[in-house]
N, C-alpha and C positions, 0 to 999 in steps of 0.2 A: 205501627199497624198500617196496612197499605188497604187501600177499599177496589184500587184497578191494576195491583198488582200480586201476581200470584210464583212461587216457589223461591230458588232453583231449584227445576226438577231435571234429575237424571236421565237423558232421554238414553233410547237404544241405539236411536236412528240417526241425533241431533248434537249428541254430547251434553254439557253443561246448559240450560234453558232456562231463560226469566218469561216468565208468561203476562201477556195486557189482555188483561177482561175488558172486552167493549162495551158488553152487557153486564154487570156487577149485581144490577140489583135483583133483576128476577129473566129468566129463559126468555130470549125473544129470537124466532126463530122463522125461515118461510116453509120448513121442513116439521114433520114429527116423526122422525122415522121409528121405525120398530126396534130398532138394536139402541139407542142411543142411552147413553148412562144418566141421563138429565131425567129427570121425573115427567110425563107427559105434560105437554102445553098446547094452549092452541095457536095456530098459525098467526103469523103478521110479517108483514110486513117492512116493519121499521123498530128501532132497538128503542125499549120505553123507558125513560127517563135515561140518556146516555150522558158518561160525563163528557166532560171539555176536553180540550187538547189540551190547554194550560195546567189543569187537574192530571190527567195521565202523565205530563211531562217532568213534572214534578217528584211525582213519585218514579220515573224511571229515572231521572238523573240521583235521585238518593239510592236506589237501587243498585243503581251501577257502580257506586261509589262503597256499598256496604258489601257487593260483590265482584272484586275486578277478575274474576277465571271466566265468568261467562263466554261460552261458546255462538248461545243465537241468543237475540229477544225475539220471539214470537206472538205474532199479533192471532188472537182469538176473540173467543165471546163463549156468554152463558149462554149461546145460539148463532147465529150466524155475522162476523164481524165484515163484511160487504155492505149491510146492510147501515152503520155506521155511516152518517152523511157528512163528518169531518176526517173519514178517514184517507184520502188526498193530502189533506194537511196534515194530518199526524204521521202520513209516509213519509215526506219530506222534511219534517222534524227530528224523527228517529234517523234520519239516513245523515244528518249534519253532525250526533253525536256521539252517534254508536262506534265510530272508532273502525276496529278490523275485527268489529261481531259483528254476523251476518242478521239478514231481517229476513224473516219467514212466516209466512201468513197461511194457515189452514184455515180451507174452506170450503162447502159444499158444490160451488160452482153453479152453484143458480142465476148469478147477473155474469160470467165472464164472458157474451155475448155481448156486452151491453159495452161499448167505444172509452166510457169515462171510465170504467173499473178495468179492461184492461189496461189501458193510459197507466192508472196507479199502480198496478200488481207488476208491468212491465218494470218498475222502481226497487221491487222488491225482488233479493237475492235467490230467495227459495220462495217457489210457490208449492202448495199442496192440497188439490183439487178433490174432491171424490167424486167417483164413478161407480157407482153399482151395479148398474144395467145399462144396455144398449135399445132395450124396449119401454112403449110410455107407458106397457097393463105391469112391467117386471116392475119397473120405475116408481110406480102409482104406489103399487103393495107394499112395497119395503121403505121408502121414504117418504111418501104419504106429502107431498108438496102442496101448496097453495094453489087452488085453481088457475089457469092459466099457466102453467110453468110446464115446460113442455122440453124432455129429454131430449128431441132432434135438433133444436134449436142451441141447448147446453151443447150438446156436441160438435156442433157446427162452430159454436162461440169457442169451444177449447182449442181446434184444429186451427182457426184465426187467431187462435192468442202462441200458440207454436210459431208461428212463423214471424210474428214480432220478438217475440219474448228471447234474450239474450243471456238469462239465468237458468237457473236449475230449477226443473221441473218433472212434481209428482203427482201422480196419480194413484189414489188409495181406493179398493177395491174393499169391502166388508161382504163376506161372505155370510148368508143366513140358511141355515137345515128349510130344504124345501121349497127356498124362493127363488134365490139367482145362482144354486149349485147343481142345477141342470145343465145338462151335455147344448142343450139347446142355445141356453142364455149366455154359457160361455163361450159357444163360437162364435155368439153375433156382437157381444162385448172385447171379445180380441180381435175381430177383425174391425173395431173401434177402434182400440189400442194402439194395430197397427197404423193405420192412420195419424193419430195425434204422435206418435212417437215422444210419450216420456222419456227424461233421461231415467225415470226408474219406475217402477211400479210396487208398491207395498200392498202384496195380499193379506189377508186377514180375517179375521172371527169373531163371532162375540169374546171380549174375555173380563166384561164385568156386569154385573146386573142389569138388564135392560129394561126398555120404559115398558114395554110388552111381553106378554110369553112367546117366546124366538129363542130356537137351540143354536148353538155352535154347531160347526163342521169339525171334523178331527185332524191333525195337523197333516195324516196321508191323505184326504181328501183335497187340502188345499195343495197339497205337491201334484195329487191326478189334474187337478184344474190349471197350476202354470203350466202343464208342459202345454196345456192351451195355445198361451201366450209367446211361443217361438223363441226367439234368440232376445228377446228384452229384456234389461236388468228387470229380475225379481227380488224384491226383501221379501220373505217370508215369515212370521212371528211365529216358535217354535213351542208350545206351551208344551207338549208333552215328550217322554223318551223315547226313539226308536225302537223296534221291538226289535232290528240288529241295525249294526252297521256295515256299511259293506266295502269290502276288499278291492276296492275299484285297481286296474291296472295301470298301467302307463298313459295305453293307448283309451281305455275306457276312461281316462280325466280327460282327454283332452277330445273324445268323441260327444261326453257331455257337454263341456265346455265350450267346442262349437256349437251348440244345439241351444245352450239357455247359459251364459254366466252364472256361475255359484258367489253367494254371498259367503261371507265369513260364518255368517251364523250356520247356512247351508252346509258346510265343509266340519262343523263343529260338529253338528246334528246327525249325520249323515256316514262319513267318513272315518272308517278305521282309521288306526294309529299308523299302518303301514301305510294305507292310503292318504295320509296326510305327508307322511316321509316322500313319498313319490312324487305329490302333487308339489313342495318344496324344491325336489330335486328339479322339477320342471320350470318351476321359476329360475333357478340359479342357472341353469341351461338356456334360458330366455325362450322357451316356447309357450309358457305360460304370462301374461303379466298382469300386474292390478291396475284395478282403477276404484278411486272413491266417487263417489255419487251422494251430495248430500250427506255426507259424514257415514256414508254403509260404504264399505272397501269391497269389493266385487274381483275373481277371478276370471277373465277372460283369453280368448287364444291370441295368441300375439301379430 
């Protein structure tokens, strides 16, 4: 029985994942946002009662030992794992044993302004930030931060941690009915985007119980909202069927494809069966090719 470690869980995105809860004992967050699947808490600061590194390290080396397929370990929390005052050390600890599984740390992005949490996260293989708004009233609503925390300053700190950072970097986007799936909010949050330049950006919806009443978008809402987002990888999470698929031609794969790279799941979702023969054909021609990002395989123009 582990107390700060959690699955493997099958990711979509990730592959094979062993999970570190920073926070084990109870939510410790500087966020409350609206959509999040954790039961309401109130804000702080600092993660309460966090264990040790000697404690985590323990259980990840029995871990990794009762599972050798693992694809990432992923550093998290029952709320924000930044906030973690030994986690510098436990960066450099996991990065001595982990082998050739990568370290990936999800996080809300509330300190990556701040000199010593880029310093660490620069350490780590995949980073994965959120970003929900571009505004501090859109910001306020839906994530509900700790006074003081202030969106122009997160965004300034992301754009500075781009231009150090040497790994692979995402940016996850949660979409809520009626708060940031305004035509408004989305152009002033991709022309964010464009800016920091993610190597990927994962849009997304509610798709489990949240701490508040907040609806989901529907998955055509969130395809209206990337085309947003211009030629930037998008992963998209597909929760429902198309109501068709479409016939796309030759030249129409490869006019989208300059326009926004398709994901795998994109082409799945989306794409007739002819239109998957084509899109194929265009590979082995070489005018289509792939690229993975973060373990999502993406279609782009060659």
């Amino acid at each position: 029985m582990y107390r700060t470690i959690f699955g493997p869980i099958q990711s979509r995105r990730f592959g094979l994942s062993l999970g570190i809860d920073l926070s084990p004992e109870r939510k410790s967050c500087n966020y409350d946002c609206l959509y999040c699947e954790l039961k309401p808490a109130k804000v702080t600061d600092h993660i309460v009662h966090p264990p040790k590194v000697e404690e985590i390290m323990t259980e990840v080396e029995r871990a990794m030992e009762e599972f050798s397929d693992l694809d990432v370990v992923t550093i998290t929390a029952n709320g924000e794992p930044t906030l973690y005052e030994d986690l510098d050390t436990l960066v450099d600890t996991l990065n001595r044993i982990k082998g050739e599984k990568k370290l990936l740390i999800l996080s809300n992005a509330s300190r990556i302004m701040e000199p010593e949490i880029q310093k660490t996260l620069s350490k780590i293989d995949i980073v994965k930030l959120s970003l929900d708004c571009a505004s501090q009233r859109c910001f306020k609503r839906i994530d509900r931060p700790m006074r003081g925390v202030e969106i122009e300053k997160i965004i300034e700190g992301m754009k500075a941690f781009r231009k150090m950072y040497e790994g692979e970097l995402i940016v996850e986007t949660l979409v809520v009915q009626g708060i940031n799936d305004k035509e408004e909010e989305m152009e002033a949050l991709a022309a964010v985007l464009k800016q920091i330049c993610p190597d990927r950006i994962d849009l997304g919806t509610i798709d489990r119980p949240p701490a508040y009443d907040v609806k989901p978008v529907s998955t055509e809402r969130l395809r209206e909202l990337a085309s947003y987002l211009g030629a930037l990888p998008i992963s998209i999470i597909h929760k429902e069927e198309p109501k068709e698929r479409i016939d796309f031609s030759e030249e129409e794969i490869l006019s989208t494809i300059k326009r926004r790279p398709q994901s795998v799941s994109d082409v799945a979702y989306l794409f007739s069966e002819a239109a998957k023969e084509r899109l194929q054909k265009l590979i082995e021609e070489g005018k289509v090719k792939e690229k993975e990002i973060a373990g999502v395989r993406f279609f782009t123009s060659a």
